[in-house]
N, C-alpha and C positions, 0 to 999 in steps of 0.2 A: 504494500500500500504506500507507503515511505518513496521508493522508488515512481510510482504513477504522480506522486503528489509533485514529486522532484521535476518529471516530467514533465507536467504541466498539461496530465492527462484527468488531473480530479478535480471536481467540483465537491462544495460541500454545502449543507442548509445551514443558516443563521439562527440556532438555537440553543436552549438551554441542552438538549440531547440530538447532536446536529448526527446529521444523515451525511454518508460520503458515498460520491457518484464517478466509477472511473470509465472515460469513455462513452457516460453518457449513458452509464446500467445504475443501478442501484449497488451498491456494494454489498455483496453473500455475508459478510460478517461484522455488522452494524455493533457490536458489543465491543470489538474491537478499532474500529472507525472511534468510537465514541471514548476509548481511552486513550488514544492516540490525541485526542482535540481537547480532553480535559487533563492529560498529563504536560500539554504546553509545544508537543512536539509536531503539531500542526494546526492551521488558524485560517478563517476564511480572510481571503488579500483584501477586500474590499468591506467596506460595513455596509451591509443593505436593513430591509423588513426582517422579522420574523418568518422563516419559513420559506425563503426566496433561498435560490443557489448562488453562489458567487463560486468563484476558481478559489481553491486552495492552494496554499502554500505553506512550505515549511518553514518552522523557526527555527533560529539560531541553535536552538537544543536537537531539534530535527534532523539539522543540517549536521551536526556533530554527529549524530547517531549512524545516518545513512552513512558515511564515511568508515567511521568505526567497521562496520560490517559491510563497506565495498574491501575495506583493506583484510578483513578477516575472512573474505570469502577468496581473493586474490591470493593470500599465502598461502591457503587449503589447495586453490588450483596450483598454483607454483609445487608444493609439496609431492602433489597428486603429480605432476609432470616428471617429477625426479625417479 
């Protein structure tokens, strides 16, 4: 999910329990959408209404995260290649 946000393939709703949209589907696992948005590590870009979609993006904490595990997913393949 981290990665579509990065993308600039998600949209999310503006709410207290917001809904996250990749691609323009509904996202299969809303419990985890919704911790990702209240743990800080992704934010709707724009401030709209209640219950409107705006693009998501990730925060500074997000952006640390996805990194963290491009680089941990990179050594596993580096590993794997050896």
């Amino acid at each position: 999910m981290l990665r579509a946000v990065a993308a600039g393939r998600a949209e999310m709703t503006a709410s207290r329990e917001p809904d996250l949209f990749v691609d323009g589907l509904s996202c299969c696992d809303q419990s985890a959408s919704r911790q990702l948005a209240h743990t800080g590590l992704i934010r709707a870009a724009t401030p709209t209404g209640p219950g409107r979609r705006v693009p998501a993006e990730l925060t500074e904490p997000g952006r640390i995260l996805l990194i963290g595990m491009n680089d941990t997913r990179s050594n596993h393949l580096a590993a794997h290649d050896q």
